[in-house]
N, C-alpha and C positions, 0 to 999 in steps of 0.2 A: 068790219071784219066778217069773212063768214062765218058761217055757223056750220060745223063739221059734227053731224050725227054720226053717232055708235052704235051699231046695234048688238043685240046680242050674242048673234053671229060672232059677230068681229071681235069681239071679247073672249069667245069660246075656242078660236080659230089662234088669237094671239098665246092665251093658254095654255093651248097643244104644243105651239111652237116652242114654247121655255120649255115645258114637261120633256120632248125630243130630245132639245138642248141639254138638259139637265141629265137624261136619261145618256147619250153619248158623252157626255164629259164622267160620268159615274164607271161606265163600262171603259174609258181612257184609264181612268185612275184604277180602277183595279186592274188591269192592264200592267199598267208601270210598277204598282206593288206587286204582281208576282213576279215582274222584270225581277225586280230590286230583290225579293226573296231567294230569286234565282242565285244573282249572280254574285251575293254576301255566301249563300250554301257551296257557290263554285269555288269563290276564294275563299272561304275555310278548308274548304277539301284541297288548295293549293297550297294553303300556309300547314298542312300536317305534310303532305308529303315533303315540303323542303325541308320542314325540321328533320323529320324521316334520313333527309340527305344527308344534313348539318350534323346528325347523331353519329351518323356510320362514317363519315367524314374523321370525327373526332378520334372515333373508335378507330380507324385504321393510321390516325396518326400517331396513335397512343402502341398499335400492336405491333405497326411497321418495322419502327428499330432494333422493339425486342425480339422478333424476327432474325432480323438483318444480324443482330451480336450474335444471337444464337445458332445463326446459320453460317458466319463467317468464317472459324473456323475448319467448319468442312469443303466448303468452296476454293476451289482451286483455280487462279486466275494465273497464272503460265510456270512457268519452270521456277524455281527457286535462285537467286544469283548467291555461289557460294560466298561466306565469308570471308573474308584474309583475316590471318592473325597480324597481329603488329607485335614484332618485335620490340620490349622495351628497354 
């Protein structure tokens, strides 16, 4: 077998290499956390505005008819067709 010498060098050099390594996987991941911080702040701010929608939704289902009764009377949708009386 040979005999494969180390030196300190090589040691110092392998080292750096992980600490690089280590250092770009560090800078990844926080990275991807303020991705993720991001886009949980986005869709919270998406889930109030729908509710937002889903309130006023209600609310005009709720106000529509009584609306509509209270305005139907004065609404005028064409001529009136007289009655007949019936003789009885």
């Amino acid at each position: 077998m040979p005999d494969h010498e180390v030196s300190h060098g090589d040691i110092l050099r392998a080292i750096g290499n992980i600490e690089g390594r280590l250092d770009a996987i560090l800078t990844a991941m926080t990275n991807n956390r303020n991705d993720i911080v991001e886009a949980f702040r986005r869709l919270n701010e998406a889930e109030k505005r729908i509710a937002q929608g889903v309130i006023l939704a209600v609310v005009a289902s709720v106000v529509m008819p009584v609306v509509v009764v209270m305005l139907s009377p004065r609404l005028e949708f064409g001529p009136d067709i007289p009655r007949q009386h019936q003789a009885s």
